[in-house]
N, C-alpha and C positions, 0 to 999 in steps of 0.2 A: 620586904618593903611594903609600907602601906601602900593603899590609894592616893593617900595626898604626901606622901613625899615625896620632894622636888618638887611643889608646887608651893607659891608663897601662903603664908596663912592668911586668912581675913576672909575667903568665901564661907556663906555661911553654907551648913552640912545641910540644913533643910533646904535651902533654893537648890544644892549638887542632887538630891533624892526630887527633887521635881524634875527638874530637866533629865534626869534619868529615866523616869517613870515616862515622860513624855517621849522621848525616843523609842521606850520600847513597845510606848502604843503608837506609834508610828510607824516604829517597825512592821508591827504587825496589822496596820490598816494596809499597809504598801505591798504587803507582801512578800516582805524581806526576812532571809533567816538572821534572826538575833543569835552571830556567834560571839566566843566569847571575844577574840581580836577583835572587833567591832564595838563589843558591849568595853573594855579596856580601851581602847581608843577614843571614844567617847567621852567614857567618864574623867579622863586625864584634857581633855578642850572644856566640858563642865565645870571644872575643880578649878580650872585654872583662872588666874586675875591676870596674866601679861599675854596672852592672845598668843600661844604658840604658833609656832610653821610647822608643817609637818615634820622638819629635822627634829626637831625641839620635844616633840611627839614620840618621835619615834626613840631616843636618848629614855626619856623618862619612863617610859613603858617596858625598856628591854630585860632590866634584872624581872620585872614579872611574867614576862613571855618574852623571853629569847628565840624563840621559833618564829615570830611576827618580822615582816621583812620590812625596809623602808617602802618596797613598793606597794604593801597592803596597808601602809598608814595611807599611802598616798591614793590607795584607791578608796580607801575606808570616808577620806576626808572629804573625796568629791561627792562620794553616795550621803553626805551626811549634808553636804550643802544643796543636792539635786531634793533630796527630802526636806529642807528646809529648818533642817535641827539647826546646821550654822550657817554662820556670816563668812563670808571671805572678806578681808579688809586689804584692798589695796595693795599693792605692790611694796614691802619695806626691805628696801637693800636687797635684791633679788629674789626675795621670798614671799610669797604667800601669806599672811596670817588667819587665824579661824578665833571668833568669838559664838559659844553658845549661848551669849546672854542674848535673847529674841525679844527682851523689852526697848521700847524705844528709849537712846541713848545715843551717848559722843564718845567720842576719846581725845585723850591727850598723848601725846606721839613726842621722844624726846628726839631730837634729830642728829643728837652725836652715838647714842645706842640703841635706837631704836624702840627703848623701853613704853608699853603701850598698855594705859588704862582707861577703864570708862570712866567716863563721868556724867552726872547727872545733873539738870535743873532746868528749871520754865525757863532763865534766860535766855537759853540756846536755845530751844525748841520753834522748828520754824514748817508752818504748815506747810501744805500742797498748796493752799491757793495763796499765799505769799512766793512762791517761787514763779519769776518773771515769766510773760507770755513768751518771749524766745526758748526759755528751755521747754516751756510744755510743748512750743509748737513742733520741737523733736521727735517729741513721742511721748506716751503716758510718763508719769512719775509715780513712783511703787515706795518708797521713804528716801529721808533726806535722814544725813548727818553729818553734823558741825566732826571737823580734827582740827581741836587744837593742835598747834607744834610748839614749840619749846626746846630747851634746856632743861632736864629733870636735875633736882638737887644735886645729885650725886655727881652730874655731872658739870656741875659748875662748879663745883669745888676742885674738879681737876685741871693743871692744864689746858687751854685750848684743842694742841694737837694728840690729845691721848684721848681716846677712846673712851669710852662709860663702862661701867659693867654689872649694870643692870639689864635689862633684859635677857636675853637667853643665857648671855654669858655669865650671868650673876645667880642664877637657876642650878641648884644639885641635882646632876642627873642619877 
């Protein structure tokens, strides 16, 4: 099994070879050994365009390293978000999600499958100092980002009460 399958198609290979390259100088400014479960774990949140959970992670990784346990996705994912390679997004349906795209950006979140993509444009983009003095006087602000929610295609073509199956579900592990 390659790298990218079970991952959908449409990232490009050259942004996956930069954010690689970046993790593993990151790696190595931090002081962290780049193994291979680490360096695979990575590259499969990289590759990816629907923002896995670590379940989702740990599914698509296994035929290449069977030996990798859920619990080293799960610690891989925190050390990769305490380095600041990704994003955790919110809580979707008891899980976690992880985006390595670190350029500023949205998403669109469908909310019968959970199915999650970025998106981009000036109309969203809403600065620091647009964001009201009630929430500064909380504490600092570090970025902001717009989710959309929605109905994804796919899933309005079904039924109401049945489920989508895009997102993880719609995903070859």
């Amino acid at each position: 099994m390659n790298h990218n399958e079970g991952v959908q198609a449409g990232l490009d290979e050259a942004e996956v070879g930069r954010r690689v390259e970046q993790f593993k100088a990151t790696c190595k400014q931090a002081g962290v050994r780049l193994t291979p479960q680490r360096l695979e774990i990575f590259r499969e949140v990289a590759a990816s365009l629907d923002h896995p959970d670590a379940e989702a992670v740990f599914r698509r990784i296994h035929d290449r390293m069977p030996t990798t346990s859920l619990d080293t996705v799960y610690r891989t994912l925190s050390l990769l978000k305490d380095l600041g390679l990704v994003v955790a997004l919110g809580p979707r349906r008891e899980s976690v999600r992880f985006d390595a795209n670190l350029r500023p950006h949205h998403h669109y979140v469908c909310m019968r499958c959970s199915m999650t993509r970025d998106i981009e444009g000036p109309e969203l983009s809403v600065s620091v100092s647009a964001i009201p003095d009630a929430v500064q006087e909380l504490g600092s602000v570090i970025r902001t980002q717009v989710e959309v929610q929605g109905i994804c295609r796919a899933c309005s073509r079904k039924p109401p009460g049945e489920t989508g199956t895009q997102g993880e579900k719609g995903v070859k592990s």
